[in-house]
Each structure stands twice: as structure tokens, then as C-alpha cells.
C-alpha positions as CSV (number, residue, x, y, z in Angstrom):
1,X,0.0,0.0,0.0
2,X,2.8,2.6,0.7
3,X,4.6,2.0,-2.4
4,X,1.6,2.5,-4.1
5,X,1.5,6.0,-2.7
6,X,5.2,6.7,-3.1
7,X,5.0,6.1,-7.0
8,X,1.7,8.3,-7.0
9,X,3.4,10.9,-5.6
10,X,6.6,10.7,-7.8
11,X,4.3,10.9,-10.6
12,X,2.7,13.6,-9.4
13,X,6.3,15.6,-8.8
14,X,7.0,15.3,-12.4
15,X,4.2,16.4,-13.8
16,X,4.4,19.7,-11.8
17,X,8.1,19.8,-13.4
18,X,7.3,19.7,-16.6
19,X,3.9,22.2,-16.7
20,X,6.9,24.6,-14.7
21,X,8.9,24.2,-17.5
22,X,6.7,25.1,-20.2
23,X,5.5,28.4,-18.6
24,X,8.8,29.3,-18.6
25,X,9.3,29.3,-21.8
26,X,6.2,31.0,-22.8
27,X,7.0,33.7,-20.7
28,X,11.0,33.9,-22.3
29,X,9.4,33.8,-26.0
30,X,6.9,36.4,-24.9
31,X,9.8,38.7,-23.6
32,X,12.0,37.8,-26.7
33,X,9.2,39.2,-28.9
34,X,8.5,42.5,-27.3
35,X,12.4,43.5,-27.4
36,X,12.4,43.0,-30.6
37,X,9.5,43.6,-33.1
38,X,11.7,43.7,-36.1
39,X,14.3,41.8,-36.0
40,X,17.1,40.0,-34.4
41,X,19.3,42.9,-34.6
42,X,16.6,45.6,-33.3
43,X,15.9,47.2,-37.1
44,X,12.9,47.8,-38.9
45,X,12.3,45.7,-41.8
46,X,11.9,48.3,-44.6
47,X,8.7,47.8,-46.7
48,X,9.5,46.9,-50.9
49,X,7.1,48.2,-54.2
50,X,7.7,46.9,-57.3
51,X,8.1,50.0,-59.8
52,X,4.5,49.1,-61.3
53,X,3.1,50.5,-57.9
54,X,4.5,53.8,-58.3
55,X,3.5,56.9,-60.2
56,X,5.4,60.1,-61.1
57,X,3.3,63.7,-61.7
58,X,2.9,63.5,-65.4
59,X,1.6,66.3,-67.7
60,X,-1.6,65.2,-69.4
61,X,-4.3,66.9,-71.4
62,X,-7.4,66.1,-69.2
63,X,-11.2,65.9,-71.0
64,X,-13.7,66.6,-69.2
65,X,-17.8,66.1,-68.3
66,X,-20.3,68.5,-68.2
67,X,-23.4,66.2,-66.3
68,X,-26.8,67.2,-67.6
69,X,-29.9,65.9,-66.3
70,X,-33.9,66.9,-66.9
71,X,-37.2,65.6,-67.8
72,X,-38.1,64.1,-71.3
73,X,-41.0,66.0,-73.1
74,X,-41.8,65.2,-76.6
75,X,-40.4,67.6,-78.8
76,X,-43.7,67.7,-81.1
77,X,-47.2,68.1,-79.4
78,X,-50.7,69.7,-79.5
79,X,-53.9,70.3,-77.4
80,X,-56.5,70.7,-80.5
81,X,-59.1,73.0,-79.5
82,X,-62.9,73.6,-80.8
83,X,-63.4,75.9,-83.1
84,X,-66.8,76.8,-82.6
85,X,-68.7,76.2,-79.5
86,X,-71.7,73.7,-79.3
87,X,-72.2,69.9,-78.5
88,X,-69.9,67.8,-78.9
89,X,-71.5,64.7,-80.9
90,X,-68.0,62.0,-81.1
91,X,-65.2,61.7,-80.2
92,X,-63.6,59.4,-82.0
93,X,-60.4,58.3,-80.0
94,X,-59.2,57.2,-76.4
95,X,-55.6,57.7,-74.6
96,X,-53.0,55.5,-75.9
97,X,-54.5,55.2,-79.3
98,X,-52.4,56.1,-82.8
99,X,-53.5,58.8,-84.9
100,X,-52.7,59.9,-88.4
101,X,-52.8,63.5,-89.4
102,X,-55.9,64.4,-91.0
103,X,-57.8,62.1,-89.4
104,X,-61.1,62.9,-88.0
105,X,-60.9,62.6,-84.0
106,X,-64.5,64.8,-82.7
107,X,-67.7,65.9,-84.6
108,X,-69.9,68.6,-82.8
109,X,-73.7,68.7,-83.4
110,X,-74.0,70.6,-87.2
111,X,-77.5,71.7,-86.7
112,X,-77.1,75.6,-85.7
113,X,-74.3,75.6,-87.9
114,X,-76.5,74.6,-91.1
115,X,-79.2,77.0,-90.2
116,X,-77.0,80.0,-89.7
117,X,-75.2,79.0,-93.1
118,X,-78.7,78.8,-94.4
119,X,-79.6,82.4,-93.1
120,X,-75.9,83.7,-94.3
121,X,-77.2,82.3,-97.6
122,X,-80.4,84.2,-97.7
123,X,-79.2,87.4,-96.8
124,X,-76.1,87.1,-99.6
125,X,-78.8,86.7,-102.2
126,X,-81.0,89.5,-101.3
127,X,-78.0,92.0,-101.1
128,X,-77.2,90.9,-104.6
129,X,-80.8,91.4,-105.6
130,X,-80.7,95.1,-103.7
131,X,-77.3,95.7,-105.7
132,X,-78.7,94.9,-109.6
133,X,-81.6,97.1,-108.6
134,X,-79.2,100.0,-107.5
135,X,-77.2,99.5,-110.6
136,X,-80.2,99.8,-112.8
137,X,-81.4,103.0,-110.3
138,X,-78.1,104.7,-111.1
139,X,-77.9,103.9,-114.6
140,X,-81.5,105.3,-114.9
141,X,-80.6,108.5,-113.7
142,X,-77.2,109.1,-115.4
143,X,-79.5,109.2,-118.4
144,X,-81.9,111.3,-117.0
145,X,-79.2,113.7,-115.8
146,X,-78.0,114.5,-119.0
147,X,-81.1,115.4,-120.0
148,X,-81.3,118.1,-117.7
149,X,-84.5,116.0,-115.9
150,X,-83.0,115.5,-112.7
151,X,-80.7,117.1,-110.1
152,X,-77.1,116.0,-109.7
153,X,-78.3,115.9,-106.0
154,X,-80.6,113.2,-107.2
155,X,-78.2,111.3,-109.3
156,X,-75.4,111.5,-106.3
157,X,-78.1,109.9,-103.8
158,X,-78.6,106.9,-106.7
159,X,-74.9,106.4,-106.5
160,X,-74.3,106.6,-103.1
161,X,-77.1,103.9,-102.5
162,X,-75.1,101.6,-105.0
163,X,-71.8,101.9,-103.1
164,X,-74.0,100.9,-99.9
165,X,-75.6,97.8,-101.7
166,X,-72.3,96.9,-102.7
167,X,-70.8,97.0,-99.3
168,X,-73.3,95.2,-97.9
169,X,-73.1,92.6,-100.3
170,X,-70.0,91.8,-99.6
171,X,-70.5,91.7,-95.7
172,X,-72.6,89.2,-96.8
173,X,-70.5,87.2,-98.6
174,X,-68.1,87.4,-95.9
175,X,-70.8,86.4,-93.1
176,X,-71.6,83.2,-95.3
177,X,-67.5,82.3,-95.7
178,X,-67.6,82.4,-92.1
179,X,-70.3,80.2,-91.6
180,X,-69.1,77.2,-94.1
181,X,-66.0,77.7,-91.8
182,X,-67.5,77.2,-88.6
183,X,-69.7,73.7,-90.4
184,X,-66.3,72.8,-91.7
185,X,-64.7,73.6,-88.1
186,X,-67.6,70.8,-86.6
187,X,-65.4,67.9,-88.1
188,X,-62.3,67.9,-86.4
189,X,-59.3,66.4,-87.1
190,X,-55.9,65.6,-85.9
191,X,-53.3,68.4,-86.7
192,X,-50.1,65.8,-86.1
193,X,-49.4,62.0,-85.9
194,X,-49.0,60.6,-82.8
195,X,-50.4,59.3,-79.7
196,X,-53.5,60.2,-77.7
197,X,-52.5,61.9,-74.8
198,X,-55.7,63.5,-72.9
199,X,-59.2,63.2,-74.1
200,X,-60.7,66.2,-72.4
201,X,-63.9,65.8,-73.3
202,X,-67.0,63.4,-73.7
203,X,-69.7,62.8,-76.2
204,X,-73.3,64.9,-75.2
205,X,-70.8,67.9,-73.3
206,X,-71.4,71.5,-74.4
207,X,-67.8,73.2,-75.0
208,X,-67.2,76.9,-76.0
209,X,-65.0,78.3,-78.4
210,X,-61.2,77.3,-78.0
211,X,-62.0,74.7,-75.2
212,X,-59.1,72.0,-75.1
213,X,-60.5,68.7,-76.8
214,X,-57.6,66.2,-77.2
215,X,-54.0,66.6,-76.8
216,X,-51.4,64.3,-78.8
217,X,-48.1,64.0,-79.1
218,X,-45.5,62.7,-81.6
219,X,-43.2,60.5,-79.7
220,X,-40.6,59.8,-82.4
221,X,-38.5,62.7,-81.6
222,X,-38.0,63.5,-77.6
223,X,-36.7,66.5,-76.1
224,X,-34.7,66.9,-72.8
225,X,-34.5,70.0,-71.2
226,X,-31.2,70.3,-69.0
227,X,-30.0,73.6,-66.3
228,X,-26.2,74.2,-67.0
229,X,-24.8,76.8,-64.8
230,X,-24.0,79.7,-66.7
231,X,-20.1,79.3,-66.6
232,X,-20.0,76.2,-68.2
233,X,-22.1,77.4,-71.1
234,X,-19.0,78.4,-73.3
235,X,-17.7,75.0,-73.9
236,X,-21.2,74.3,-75.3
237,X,-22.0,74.2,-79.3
238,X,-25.1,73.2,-80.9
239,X,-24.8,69.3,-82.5
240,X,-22.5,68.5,-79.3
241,X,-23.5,64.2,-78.9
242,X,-24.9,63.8,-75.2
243,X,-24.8,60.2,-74.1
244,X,-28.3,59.9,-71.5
245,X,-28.9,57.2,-68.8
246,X,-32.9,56.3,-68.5
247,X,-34.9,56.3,-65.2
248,X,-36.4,52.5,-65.9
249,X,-34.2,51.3,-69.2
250,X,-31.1,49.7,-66.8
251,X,-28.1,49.8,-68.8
252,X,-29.2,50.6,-72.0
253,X,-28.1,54.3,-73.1
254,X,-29.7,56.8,-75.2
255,X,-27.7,59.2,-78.0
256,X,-28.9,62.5,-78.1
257,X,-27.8,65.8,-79.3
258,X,-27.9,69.8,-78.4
259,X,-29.9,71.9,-79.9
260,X,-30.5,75.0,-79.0
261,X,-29.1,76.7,-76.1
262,X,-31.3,79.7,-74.4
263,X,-29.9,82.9,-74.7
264,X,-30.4,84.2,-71.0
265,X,-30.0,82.4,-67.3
266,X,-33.8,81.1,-65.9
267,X,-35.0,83.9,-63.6
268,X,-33.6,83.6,-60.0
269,X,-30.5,81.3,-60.8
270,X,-27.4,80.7,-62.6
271,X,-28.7,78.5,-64.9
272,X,-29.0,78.4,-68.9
273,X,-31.8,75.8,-70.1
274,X,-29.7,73.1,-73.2
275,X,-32.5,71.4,-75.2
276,X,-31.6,68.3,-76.2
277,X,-33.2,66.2,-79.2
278,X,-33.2,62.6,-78.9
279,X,-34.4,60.4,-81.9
280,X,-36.9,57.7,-80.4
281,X,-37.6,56.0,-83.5
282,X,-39.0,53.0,-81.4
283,X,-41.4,54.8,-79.3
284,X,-39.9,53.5,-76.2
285,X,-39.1,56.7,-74.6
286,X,-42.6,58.3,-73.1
287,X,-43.1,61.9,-71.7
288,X,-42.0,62.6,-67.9
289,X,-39.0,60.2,-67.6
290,X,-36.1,61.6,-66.2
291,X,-32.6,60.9,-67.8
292,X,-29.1,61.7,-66.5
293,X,-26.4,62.1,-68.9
294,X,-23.0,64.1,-69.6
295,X,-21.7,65.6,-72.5
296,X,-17.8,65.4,-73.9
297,X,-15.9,69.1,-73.3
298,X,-12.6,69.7,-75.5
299,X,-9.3,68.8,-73.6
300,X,-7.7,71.7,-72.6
301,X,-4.1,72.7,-72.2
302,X,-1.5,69.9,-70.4
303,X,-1.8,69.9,-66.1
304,X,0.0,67.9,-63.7
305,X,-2.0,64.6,-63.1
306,X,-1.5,61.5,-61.0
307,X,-3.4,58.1,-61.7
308,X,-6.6,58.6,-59.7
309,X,-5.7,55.7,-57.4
310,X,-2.7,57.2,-56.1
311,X,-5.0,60.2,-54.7
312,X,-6.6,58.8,-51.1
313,X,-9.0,60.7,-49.1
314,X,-9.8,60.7,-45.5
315,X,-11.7,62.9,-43.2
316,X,-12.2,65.5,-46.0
317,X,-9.0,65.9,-47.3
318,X,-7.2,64.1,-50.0
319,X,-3.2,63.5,-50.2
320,X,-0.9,60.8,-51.6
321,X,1.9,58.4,-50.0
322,X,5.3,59.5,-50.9
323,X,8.9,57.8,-50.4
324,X,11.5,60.3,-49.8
325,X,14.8,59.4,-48.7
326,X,14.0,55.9,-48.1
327,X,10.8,56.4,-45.6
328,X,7.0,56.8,-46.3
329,X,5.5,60.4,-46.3
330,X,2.1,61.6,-46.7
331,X,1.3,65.0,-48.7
332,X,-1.5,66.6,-48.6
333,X,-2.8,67.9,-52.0
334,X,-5.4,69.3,-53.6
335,X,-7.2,67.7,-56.7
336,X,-9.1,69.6,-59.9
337,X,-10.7,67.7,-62.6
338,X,-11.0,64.2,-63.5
339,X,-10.7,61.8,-66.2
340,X,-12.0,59.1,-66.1
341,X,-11.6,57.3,-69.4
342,X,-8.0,57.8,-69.0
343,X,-8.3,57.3,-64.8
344,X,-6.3,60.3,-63.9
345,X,-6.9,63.5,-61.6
346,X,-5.5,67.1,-61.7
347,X,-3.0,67.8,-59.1
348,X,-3.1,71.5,-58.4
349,X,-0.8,71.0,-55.0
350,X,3.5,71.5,-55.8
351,X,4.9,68.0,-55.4
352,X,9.0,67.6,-55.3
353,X,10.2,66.2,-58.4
354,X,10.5,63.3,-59.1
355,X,9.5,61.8,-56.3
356,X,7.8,58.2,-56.3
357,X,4.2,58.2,-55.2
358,X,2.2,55.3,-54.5
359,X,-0.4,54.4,-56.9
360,X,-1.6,50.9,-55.7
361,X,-3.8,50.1,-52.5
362,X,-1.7,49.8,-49.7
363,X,-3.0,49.1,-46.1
364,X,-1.4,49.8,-42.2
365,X,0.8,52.4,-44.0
366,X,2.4,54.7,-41.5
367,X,4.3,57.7,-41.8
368,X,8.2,57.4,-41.6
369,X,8.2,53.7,-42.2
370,X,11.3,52.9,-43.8
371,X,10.8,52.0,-47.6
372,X,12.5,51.2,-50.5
373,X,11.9,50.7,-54.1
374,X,12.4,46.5,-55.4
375,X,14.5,47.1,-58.6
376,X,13.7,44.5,-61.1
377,X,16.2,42.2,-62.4
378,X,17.6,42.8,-66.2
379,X,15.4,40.5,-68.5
380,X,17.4,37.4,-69.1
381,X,19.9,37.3,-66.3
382,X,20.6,34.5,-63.9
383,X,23.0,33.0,-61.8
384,X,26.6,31.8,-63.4
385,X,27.5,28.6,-63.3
């Protein structure tokens, strides 16, 4: 029984050797660590690029964006209106239907119409009666002047009532013109092709004169009207292409073009209205979408640019990572306009020559870490043997 206990509690000893042991060498790796982060010797290690992620300022003509935006309208459209007032008797289309020009679209009830033509009629004829009578009158007494049977008061009063009969005749006639207008003006038809828009009225309703009826519009050619502050309005031109982005058509883009360009700012701003025709042969575009789109500007004259990678931005403010004399730097700078076909940015901000700037994504970067440029080896080369 008691050597049973004695090699328990040797067992026991060793075990408390060994988990001794092990902490202790935890705790001497833990304190070899903290002396020294870097390296056996106490120095940093130096962080490496490759040349391919760095950039150098470089001239380059920059083209630039003007972004338009606005709400499509069609660029033809009409609200036909009655002509004469009255009942309306048909109307012969509904929203959404297709019209030709020409085509008859609302009748109003003739009736009045054909009895005041008939009246028009009646009075034309018995002004042309009144006139031969006044013409034989006058002639009548031109004879009988010359024989020294009448006055020339007499004879002036026969002539004078001729140049009223023939005034009135042709109030007549003109009363009567007016009247096959207004019958002709009860048949209505469609000034444009296009699309019903609004039907305004309904069959049995009693419109007056110039009362809106139906509006259509002609979607085959759409119009976009865009606000461009005033300063930008120089580098405009009439036929400048304007690629557009659809509300509703994904990633599908519309061409369009400019124009006309408004001669004065809309009261209270800054802005100049751009119209903007854009051929919709297919009738997909409708009235009220909106569209987003920017126009191409001519590249001006050469400015320092950097890739627009290499420009980082935090808390407001944008700079770049440098390496000058073998440590990272950070510059602040600031930035002007941007290409992004060519994915570079202005740099308006004096940077030393020559000086590499980083133009990859780099993370944990801190300032005055030591760093150095990885030269590549010649092409070809290797080890002698």
C-alpha cells in the first residue's frame, strides 16, 4: 500500500516539473518578442514596391464632363381645340391610341351651324338682288341727268345707294364664308401624328369656343431639357452628342444631341436651359421620364495629373503616400478635374520632383516607415554557373 502511494506521488512531482517548465518558456518567447518587433538585430524591416506601384506627376491633357440631367417631353405636341362652341357629338379616340394626321378625332352637333349658313345664304342673295336694282337705279338716272330731268343731288343719292348695296353685299358674302368655316370647323381632325395623350372631353358635353378637346403627341422625336450653370455654357455648341442614362431602361443608353441653347439664365439662378433632341424612333421613350447624362468638353491645355488611385481621401481631405529618402511620407494635395476614361486627376498641389508616389492600395501604411523601391532584375539574367 505505501509503495503504491510513493510512485503516485513521484508521478505527481513530475508532472508539476514539466507544466513549470513550459511556462517558462512561454514567458522567455513572450519577452523575446516584445524586445524585438523587427528583427534579431533591433531594425525595422523596410517595406518593398515593385516599380509598377508607383506613379510620377505627369503632364496630361485632361477631358472633361459636363453632367446634364432633366425631364423628357416630346419635342412635337398639340392640345387641338374647338373651333366653334356647341355639343360635342364623337369623339372618335381614347388615350393611348395612334393617330394619323388628317384624321377625324370629334364631330360637334351641325345643326345651328347649317341653319346660320342657311340664313348667311339668304341674306347674300337679297344683297345681290338690292345691288342689280341699284345699278339699274343709277344707270337710270345718269341718263336722266343728261337730259337736264334730274338734279345731280338726285343722281349723287342713286350712287351713293349703290356703293352701300355693294358694301353690304359683300358683308354678306363674308358672313356666309364664315359660316361654311365654322360647319367645316364641326369635323375635327388631328393636326399631327401621334399618340392620344388626354381626351378632355366626352360625347353629349357643351364646350365653348377654344375649349381644349384632345392633346397628342408625336413620340418619335423626344426632347430633354437640361440647367447648366451659366459658366460652363461656353464650352457648349449646338450638334455637341450627349450620351443619357434612363430612369427604368437599366443599362441601355440613349444618344442625343444639343440643340438649342437659351440665350439668357432662368430667372432667380445661374442656370441656362440646353435642349436636347433625342431620336426615339421605337417609341420607347414616353413623356415625364427623367434621364441623367454628360456631354464630352474639348481637352484643354496639359496639367500635372496623377493616376486617380494614387489620390486617397480621409476625413475630408485628399493626399498621396510618398517615399522620400528611403521612408514613407504623406502630402497633402489638392485635386481639380478628373478623367476618367484615362483614370487620372489634376494635381493643383506642388509635389518635389521626381519623387515616387504610391499608386496601388496599400493598407497599415504609417508615416516614416522605412521604404524602398524592389528594382527588377535585367530581363534574361541569372546565376553563373
Amino acid at each position: 500500500m505505501s509503495g503504491r502511494m510513493n510512485r503516485r506521488r513521484a508521478a505527481g512531482w513530475i508532472v508539476g516539473i514539466l507544466v513549470l517548465g513550459a511556462l517558462a518558456g512561454s514567458v522567455a518567447l513572450r519577452a523575446s518578442r516584445t524586445a524585438d518587433p523587427a528583427g534579431k538585430d533591433g531594425a525595422q524591416v523596410p517595406l518593398e514596391f515593385a516599380a509598377t506601384d508607383l506613379a510620377l506627376v505627369e503632364p496630361a491633357a485632361l477631358t472633361r464632363w459636363l453632367p446634364l440631367s432633366g425631364t423628357l417631353q416630346p419635342l412635337n405636341q398639340s392640345t387641338v381645340k374647338a373651333k366653334v362652341s356647341g355639343e360635342v357629338r364623337q369623339v372618335a379616340v381614347r388615350e393611348g391610341e395612334s393617330v394619323k394626321a388628317g384624321q377625324p378625332i370629334a364631330r360637334f352637333d351641325t345643326a345651328d351651324l347649317e341653319a346660320r349658313l342657311t340664313e348667311r345664304i339668304g341674306a347674300l342673295e337679297a344683297s345681290r338682288a338690292q345691288l342689280a336694282l341699284a345699278e339699274k337705279t343709277r344707270e337710270q338716272n345718269r341718263q336722266l341727268l343728261k337730259q337736264k330731268f334730274i338734279s345731280q343731288t338726285a343722281y349723287d343719292a342713286a350712287e351713293s345707294n349703290l356703293s352701300v348695296t355693294q358694301g353690304t353685299l359683300k358683308s354678306n358674302e363674308a358672313q356666309v364664308q364664315l359660316a361654311r368655316n365654322a360647319l367645316r370647323d364641326a369635323m375635327v381632325a388631328a393636326p399631327l401624328s401621334g399618340i392620344v395623350a388626354k381626351r378632355h372631353v366626352q360625347p353629349g358635353e357643351k364646350v365653348p369656343f377654344d375649349a381644349p378637346l384632345v392633346t397628342i403627341v408625336d413620340l418619335t422625336v423626344m426632347e430633354l431639357q437640361a440647367m447648366v450653370p451659366a459658366n460652363d455654357i461656353p464650352e457648349l455648341t449646338v450638334g455637341m452628342t450627349v450620351t443619357l442614362a434612363i430612369d427604368g431602361f437599366g443599362e441601355r443608353r440613349f444618344t442625343g444631341t444639343i440643340e438649342r441653347i437659351n440665350p439668357t439664365t432662368e430667372p432667380g439662378t445661374r442656370a441656362i436651359l440646353v435642349f436636347i433632341r433625342i431620336p426615339n424612333a421605337d417609341g420607347a421613350l414616353r413623356g415625364g421620364m427623367f434621364g441623367t447624362g454628360r456631354v464630352t468638353l474639348a481637352a484643354g491645355a496639359s496639367v500635372p495629373t496623377l493616376p486617380a488611385i494614387a489620390v486617397r481621401t480621409e476625413a475630408g481631405q485628399n493626399f498621396v503616400w510618398t517615399i522620400e529618402e528611403g521612408k514613407l511620407a504623406r502630402r497633402i494635395v489638392t485635386v481639380g478635374k478628373r478623367d476618367d476614361a484615362q483614370g487620372r486627376v489634376e494635381i493643383r498641389s506642388a509635389l518635389p520632383k521626381g519623387v515616387p508616389i504610391l499608386a496601388a492600395p496599400f493598407d497599415n501604411l504609417k508615416i516614416g516607415a522605412p521604404a524602398l523601391v524592389r528594382v527588377a532584375p535585367p530581363a534574361g539574367g541569372g546565376a553563373a554557373g
